[in-house]
py3Dmol code that shows the C-alpha trace and the ligand (Angstrom):
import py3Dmol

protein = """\
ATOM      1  CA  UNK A   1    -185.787  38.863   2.166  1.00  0.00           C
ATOM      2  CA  UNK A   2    -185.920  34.867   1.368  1.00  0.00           C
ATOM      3  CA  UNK A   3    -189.702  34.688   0.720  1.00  0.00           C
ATOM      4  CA  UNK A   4    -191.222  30.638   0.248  1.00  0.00           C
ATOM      5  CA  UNK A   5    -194.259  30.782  -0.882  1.00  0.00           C
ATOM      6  CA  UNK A   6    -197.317  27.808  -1.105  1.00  0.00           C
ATOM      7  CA  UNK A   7    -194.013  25.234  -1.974  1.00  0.00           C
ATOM      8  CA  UNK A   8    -195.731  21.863  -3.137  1.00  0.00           C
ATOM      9  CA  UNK A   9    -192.936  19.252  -3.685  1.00  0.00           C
ATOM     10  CA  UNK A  10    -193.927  15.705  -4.089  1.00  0.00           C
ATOM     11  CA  UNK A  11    -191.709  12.872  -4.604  1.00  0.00           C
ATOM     12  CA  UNK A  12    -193.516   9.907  -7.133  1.00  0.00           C
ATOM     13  CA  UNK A  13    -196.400   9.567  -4.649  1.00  0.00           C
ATOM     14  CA  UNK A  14    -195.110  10.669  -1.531  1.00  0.00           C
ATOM     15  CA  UNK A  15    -196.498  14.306  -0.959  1.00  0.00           C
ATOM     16  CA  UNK A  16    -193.407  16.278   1.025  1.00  0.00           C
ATOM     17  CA  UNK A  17    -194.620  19.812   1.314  1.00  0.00           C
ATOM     18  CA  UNK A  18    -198.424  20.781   0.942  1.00  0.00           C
ATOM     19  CA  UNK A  19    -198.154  24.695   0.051  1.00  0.00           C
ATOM     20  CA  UNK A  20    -195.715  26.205   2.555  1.00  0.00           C
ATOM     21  CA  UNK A  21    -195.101  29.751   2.324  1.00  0.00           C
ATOM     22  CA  UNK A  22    -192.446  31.239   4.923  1.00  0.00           C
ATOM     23  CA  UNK A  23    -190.242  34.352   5.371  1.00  0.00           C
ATOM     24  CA  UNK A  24    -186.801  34.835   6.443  1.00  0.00           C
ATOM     25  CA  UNK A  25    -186.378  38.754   6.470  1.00  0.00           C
ATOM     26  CA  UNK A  26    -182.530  39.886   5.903  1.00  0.00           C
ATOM     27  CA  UNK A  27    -180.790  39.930   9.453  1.00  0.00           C
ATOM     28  CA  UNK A  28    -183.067  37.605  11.247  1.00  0.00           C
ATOM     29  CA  UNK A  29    -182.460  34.098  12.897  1.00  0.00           C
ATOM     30  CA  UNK A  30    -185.540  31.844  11.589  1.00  0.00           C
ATOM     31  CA  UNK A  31    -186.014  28.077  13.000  1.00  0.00           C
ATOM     32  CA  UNK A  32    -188.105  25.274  11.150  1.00  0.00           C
ATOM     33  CA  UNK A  33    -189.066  22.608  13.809  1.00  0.00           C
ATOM     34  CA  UNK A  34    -191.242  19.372  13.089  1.00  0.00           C
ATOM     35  CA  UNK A  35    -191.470  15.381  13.916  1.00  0.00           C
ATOM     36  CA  UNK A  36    -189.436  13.346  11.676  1.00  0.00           C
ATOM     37  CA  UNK A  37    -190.496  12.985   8.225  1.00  0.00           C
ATOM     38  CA  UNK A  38    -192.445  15.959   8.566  1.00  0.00           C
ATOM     39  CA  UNK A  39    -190.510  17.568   4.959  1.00  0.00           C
ATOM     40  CA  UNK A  40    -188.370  19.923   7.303  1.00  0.00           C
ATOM     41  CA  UNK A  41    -184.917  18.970   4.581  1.00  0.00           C
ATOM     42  CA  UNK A  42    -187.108  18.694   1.621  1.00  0.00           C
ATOM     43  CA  UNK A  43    -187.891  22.545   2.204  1.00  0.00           C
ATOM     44  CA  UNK A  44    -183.943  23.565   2.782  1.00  0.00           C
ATOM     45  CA  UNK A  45    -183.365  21.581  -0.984  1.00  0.00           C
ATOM     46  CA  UNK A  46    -186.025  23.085  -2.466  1.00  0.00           C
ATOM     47  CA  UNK A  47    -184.922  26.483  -1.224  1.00  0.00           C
ATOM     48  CA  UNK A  48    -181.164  25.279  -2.803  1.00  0.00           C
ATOM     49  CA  UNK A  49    -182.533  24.389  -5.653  1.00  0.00           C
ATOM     50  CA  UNK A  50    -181.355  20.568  -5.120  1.00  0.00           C
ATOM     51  CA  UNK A  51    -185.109  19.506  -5.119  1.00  0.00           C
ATOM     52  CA  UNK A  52    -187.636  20.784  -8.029  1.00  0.00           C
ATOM     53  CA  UNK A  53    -191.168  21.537  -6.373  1.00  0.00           C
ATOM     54  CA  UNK A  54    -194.579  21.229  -8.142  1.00  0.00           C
ATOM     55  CA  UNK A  55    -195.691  24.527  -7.632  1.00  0.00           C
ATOM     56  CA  UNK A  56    -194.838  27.517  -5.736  1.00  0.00           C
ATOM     57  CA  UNK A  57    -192.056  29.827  -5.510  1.00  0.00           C
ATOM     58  CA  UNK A  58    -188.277  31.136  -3.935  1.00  0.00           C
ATOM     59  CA  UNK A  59    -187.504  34.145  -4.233  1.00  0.00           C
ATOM     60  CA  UNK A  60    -184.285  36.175  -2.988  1.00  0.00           C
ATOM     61  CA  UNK A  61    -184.948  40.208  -2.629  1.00  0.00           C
ATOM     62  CA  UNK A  62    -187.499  39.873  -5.210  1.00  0.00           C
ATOM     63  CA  UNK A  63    -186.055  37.492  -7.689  1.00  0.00           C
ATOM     64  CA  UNK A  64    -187.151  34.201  -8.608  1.00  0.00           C
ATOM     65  CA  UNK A  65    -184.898  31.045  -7.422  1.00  0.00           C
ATOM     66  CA  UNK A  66    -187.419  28.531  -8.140  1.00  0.00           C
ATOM     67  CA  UNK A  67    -185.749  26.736 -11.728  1.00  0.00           C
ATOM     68  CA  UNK A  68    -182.463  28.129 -11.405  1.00  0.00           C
ATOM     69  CA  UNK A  69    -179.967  25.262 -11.007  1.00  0.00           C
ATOM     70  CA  UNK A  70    -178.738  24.676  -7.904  1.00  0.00           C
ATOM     71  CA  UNK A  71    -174.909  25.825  -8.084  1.00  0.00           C
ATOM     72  CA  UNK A  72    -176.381  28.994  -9.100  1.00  0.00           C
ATOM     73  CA  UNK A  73    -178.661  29.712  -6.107  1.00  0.00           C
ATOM     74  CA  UNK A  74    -175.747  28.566  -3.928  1.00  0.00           C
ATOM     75  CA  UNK A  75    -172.227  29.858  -2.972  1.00  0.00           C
ATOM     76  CA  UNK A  76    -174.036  33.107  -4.479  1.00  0.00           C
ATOM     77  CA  UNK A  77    -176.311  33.866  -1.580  1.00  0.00           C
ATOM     78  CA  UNK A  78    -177.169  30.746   0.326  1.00  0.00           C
ATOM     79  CA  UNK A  79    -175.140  28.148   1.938  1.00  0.00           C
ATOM     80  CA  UNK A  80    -176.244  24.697   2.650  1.00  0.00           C
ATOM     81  CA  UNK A  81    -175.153  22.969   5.686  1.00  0.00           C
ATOM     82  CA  UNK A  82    -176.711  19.413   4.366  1.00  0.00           C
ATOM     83  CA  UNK A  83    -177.903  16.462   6.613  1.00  0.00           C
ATOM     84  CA  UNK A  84    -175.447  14.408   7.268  1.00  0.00           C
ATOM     85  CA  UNK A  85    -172.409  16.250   6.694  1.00  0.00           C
ATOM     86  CA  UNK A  86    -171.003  15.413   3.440  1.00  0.00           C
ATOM     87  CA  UNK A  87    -167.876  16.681   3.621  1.00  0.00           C
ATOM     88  CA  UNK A  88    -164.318  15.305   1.512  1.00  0.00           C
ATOM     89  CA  UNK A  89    -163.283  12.593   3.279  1.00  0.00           C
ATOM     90  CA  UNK A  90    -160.010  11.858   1.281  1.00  0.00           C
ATOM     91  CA  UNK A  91    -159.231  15.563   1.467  1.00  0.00           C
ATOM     92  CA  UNK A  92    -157.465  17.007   4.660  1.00  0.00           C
ATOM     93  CA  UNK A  93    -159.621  19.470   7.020  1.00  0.00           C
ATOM     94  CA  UNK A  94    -157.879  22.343   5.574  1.00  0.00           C
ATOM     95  CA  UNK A  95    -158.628  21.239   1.787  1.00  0.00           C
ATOM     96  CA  UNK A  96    -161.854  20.836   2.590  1.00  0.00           C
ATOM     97  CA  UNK A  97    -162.038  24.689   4.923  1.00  0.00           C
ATOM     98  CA  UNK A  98    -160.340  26.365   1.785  1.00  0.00           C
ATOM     99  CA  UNK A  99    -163.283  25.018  -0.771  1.00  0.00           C
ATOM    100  CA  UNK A 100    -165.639  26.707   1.281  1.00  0.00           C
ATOM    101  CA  UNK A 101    -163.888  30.090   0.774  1.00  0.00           C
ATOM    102  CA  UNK A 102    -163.276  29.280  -2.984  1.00  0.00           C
ATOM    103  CA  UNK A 103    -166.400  31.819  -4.182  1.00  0.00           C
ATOM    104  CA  UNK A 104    -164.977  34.598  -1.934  1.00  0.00           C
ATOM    105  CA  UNK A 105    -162.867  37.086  -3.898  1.00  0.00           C
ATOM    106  CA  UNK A 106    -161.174  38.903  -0.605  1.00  0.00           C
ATOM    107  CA  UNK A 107    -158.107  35.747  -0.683  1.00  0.00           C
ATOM    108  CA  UNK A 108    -156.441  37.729   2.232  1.00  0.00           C
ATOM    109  CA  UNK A 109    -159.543  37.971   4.150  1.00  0.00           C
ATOM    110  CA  UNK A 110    -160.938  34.779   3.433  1.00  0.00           C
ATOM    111  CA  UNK A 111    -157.570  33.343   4.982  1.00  0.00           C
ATOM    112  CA  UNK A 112    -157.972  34.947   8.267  1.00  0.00           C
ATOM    113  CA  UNK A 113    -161.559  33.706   8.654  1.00  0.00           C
ATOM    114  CA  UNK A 114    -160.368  30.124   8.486  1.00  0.00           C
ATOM    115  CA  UNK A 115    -157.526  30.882  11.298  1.00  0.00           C
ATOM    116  CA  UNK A 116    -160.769  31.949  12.902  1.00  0.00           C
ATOM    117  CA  UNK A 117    -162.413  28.800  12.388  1.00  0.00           C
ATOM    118  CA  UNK A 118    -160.010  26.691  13.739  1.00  0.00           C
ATOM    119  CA  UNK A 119    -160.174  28.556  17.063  1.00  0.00           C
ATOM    120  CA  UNK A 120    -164.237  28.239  16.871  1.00  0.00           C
ATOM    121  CA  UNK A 121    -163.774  24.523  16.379  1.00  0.00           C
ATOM    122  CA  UNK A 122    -160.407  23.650  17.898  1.00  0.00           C
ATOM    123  CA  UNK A 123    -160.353  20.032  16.819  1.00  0.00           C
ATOM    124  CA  UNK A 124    -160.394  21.421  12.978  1.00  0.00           C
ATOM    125  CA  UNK A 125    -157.099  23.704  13.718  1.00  0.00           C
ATOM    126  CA  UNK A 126    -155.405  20.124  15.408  1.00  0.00           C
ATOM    127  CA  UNK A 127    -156.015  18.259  13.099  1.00  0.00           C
ATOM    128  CA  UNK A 128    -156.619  20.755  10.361  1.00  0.00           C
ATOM    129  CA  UNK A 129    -153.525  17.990   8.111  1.00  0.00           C
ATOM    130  CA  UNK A 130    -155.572  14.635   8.942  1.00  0.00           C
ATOM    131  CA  UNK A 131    -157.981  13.598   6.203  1.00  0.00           C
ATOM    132  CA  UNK A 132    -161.595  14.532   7.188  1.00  0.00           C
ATOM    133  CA  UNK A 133    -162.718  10.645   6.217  1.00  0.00           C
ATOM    134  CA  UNK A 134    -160.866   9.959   9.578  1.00  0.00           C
ATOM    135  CA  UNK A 135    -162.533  12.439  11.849  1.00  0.00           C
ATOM    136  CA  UNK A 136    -165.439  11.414  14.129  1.00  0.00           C
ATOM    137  CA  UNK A 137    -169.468  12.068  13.147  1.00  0.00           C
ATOM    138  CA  UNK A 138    -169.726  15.109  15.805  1.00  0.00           C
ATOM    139  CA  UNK A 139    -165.840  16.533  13.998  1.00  0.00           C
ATOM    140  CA  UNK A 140    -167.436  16.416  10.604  1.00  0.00           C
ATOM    141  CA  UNK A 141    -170.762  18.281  11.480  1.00  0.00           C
ATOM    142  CA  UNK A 142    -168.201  21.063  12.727  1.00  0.00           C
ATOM    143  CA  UNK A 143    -166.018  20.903   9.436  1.00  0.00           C
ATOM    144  CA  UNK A 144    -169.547  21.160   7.448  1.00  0.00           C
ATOM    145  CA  UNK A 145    -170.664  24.022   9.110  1.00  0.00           C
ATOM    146  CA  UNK A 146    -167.008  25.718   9.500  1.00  0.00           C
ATOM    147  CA  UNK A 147    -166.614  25.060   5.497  1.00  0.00           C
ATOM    148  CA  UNK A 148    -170.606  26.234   4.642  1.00  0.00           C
ATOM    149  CA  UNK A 149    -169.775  29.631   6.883  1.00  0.00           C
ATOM    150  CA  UNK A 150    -166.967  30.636   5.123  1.00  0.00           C
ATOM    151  CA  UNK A 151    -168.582  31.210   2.198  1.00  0.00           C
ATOM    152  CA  UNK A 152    -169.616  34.449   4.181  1.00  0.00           C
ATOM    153  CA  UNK A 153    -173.779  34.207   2.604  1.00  0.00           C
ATOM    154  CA  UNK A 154    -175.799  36.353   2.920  1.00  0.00           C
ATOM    155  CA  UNK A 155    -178.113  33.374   4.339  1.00  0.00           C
ATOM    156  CA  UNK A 156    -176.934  30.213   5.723  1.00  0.00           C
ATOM    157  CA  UNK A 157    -179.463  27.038   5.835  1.00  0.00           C
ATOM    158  CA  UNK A 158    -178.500  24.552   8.126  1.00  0.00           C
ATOM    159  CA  UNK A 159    -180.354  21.100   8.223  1.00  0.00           C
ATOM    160  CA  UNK A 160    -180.528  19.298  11.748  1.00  0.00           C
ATOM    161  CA  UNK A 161    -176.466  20.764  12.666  1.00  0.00           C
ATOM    162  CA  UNK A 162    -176.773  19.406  16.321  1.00  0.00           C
ATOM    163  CA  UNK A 163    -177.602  15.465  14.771  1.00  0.00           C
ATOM    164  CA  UNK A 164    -174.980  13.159  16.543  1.00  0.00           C
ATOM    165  CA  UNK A 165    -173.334  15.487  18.196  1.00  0.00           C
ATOM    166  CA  UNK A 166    -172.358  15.409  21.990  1.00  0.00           C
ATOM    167  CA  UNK A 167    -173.943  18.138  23.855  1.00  0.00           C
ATOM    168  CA  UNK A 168    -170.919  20.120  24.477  1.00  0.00           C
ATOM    169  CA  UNK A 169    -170.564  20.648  20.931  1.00  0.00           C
ATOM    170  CA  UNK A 170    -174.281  21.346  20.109  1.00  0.00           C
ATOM    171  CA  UNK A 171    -173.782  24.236  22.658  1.00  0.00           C
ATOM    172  CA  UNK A 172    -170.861  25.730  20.628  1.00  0.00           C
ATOM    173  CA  UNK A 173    -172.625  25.108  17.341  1.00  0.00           C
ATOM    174  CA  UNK A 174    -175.662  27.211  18.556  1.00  0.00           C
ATOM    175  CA  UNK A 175    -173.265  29.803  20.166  1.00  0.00           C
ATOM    176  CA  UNK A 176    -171.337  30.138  17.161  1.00  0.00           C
ATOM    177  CA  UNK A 177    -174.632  30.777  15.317  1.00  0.00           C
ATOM    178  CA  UNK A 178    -175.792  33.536  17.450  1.00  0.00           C
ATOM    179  CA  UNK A 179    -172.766  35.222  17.035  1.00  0.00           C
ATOM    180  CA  UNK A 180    -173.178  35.060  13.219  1.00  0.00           C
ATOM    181  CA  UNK A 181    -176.739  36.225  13.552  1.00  0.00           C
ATOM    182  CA  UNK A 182    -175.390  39.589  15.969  1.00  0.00           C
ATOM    183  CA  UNK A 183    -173.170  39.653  12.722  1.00  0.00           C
ATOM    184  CA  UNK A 184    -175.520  40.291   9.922  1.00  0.00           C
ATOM    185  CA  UNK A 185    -175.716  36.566   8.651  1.00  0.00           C
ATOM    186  CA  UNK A 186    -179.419  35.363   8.164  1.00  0.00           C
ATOM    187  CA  UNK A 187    -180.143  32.123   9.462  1.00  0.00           C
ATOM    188  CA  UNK A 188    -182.700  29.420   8.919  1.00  0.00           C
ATOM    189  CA  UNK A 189    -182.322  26.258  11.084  1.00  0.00           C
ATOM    190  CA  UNK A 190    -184.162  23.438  10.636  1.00  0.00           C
ATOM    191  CA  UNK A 191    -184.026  21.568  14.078  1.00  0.00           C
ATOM    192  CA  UNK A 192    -185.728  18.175  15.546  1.00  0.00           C
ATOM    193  CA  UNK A 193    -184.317  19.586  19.121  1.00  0.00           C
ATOM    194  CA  UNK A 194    -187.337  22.155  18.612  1.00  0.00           C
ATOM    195  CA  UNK A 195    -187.024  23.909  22.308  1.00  0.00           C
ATOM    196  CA  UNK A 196    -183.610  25.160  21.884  1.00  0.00           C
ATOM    197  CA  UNK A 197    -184.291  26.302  18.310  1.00  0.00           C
ATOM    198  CA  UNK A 198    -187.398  28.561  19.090  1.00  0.00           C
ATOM    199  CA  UNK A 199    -185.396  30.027  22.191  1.00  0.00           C
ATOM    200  CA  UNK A 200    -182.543  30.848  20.405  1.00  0.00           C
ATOM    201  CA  UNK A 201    -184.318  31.922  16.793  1.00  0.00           C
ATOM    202  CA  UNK A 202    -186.189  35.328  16.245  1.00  0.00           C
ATOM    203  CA  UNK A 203    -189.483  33.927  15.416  1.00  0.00           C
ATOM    204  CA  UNK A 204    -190.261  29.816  13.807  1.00  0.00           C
ATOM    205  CA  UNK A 205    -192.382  27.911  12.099  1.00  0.00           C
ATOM    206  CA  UNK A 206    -193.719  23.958  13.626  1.00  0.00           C
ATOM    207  CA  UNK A 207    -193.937  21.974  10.195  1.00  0.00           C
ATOM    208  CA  UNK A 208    -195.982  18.550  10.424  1.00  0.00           C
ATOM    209  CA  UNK A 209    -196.965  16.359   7.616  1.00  0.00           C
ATOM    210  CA  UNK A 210    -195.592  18.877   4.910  1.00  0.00           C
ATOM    211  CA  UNK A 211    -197.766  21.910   6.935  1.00  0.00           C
ATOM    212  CA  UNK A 212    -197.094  24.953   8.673  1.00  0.00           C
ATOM    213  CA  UNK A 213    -199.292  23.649  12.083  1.00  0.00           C
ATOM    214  CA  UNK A 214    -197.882  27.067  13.893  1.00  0.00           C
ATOM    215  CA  UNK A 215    -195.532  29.967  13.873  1.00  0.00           C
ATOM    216  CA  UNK A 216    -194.313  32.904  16.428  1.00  0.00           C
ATOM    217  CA  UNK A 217    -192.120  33.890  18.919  1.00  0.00           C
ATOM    218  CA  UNK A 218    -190.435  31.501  21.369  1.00  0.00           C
ATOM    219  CA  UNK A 219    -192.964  32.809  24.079  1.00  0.00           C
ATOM    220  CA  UNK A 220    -196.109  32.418  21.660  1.00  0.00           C
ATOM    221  CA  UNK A 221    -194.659  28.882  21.044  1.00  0.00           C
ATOM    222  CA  UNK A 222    -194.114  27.370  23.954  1.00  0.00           C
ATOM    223  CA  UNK A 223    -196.971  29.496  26.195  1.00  0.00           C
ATOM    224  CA  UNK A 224    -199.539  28.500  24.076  1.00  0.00           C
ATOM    225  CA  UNK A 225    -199.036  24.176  23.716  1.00  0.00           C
ATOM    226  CA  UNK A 226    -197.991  25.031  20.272  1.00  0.00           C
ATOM    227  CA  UNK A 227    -194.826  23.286  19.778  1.00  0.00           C
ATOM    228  CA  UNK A 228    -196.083  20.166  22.331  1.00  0.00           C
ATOM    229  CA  UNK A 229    -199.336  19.982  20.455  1.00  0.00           C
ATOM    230  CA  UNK A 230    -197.494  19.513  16.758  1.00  0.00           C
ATOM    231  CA  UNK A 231    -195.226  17.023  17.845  1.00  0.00           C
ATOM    232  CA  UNK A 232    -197.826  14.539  20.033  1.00  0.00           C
ATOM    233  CA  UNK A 233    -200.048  14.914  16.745  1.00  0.00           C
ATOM    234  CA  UNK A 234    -197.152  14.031  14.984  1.00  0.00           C
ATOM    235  CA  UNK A 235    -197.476  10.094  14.900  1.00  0.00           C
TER     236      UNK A 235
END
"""
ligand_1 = """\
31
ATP
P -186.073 13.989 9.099
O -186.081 14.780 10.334
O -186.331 12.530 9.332
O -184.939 14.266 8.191
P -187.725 15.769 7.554
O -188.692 16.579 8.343
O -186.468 16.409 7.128
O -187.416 14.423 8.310
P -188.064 15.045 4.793
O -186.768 14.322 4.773
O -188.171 16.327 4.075
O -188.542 15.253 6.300
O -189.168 14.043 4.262
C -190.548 14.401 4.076
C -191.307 13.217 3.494
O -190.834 12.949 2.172
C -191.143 11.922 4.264
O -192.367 11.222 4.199
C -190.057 11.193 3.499
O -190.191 9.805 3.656
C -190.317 11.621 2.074
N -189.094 11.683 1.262
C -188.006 12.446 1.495
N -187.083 12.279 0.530
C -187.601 11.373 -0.345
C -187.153 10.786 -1.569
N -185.951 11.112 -2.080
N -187.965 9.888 -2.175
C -189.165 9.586 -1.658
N -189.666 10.105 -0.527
C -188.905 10.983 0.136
"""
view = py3Dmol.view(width=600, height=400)
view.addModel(protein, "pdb")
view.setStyle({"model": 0}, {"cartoon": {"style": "trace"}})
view.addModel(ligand_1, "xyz")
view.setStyle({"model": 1}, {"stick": {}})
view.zoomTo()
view.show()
């Protein structure tokens, strides 16, 4: 289990995240919804290590991750599907597919899962030669995630995925995320499209102001005003 617990990050004076504690048990599909601004990527980098809280604590299956440096925490166990897809733009789409695999020790394997990509995201197997600066926004988001899942983690973190993306592709991002839930992968999404998130996780959490306002199931969400209420007391 990937266990948060009262996080407190602050950046100078700006207070981020005002002691969140959540749990992603092994296996299950978490979401993180909230407004903007509400600290929603500033708890995916704190999890990666690529922001230093205040107090508080990560821990993976019992061990601490909180002070461990970043390329440590992940490619081991957690991948990081960053806002904003930073992905190597002078490098072609394959380059940049056969990083992700580059902690994997199964070569043969690994190999494979990339063919398997490019059938996922077609538009990464035709123009899997073309340098990945030249593809569109929505054709990057789908080489960051492509690259971050074939890492194989045990727990893949993906900030805002469907951002700039046309719906089409936001539905095959989310399918392609169910299907590596049904596969073992643990998940936790951090969405602004908050509906679709809490229908398709296992349970989530509605962060506002650097809070956990609510948590549950999709039905305990959206029956009770939850998810409405955070976001119109948002602003
Ligand atoms: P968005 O959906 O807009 O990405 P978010 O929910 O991911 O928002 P964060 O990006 O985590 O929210 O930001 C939380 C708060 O911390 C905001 O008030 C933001 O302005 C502030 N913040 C984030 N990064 C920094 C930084 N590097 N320096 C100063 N303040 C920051």
């Amino acid at each position: 289990m990937l266990e948060v617990d009262s996080l407190y990050v602050a950046y100078g004076p700006v207070t981020a995240l005002r002691g969140v504690s959540i749990k992603v048990e092994k296996g299950s599909f978490v979401g993180v919804v909230g407004p903007n601004g509400a600290g929603k990527s500033t708890l995916l980098n704190t999890i990666a290590g690529v922001v230093k809280p205040k107090s508080g604590s990560v821990t993976l299956a019992g061990s601490k991750l909180s002070g461990a440096r970043a390329e440590h925490i992940v490619g081991k166990h957690l991948s990081l599907v960053p806002e904003g897809r930073r992905i190597f733009g002078q490098m072609t789409v394959l380059e940049n597919l056969q990083l992700g695999t580059t902690v994997r020790k199964d070569r043969e394997q690994a190999r494979t899962h990339i063919t398997e990509m490019m059938e996922v995201f077609p538009i990464l197997g035709r123009f899997r030669d073309r340098r990945a600066g030249h593809l569109s926004g929505g054709e990057q988001q789908q080489l960051a995630i492509a690259r971050a899942l074939l890492a194989r983690p045990e727990y893949l973190l993906l900030d805002e995925p469907s951002a700039g993306l046309a719906p089409v592709i936001v539905d095959s991002v989310f399918e392609v995320l169910k299907r590596l839930h049904n596969e073992g992968v643990s998940i936790l999404l951090v969405e602004q499209v908050a509906h679709r998130t809490v229908e398709t996780a296992d349970h989530s959490y509605v962060l506002q102001h650097g809070n956990i306002v609510a948590r549950g199931t999709a039905s305990e969400l959206l029956q009770g005003g939850l998810l409405e209420a955070a976001y119109l007391g948002a602003d």
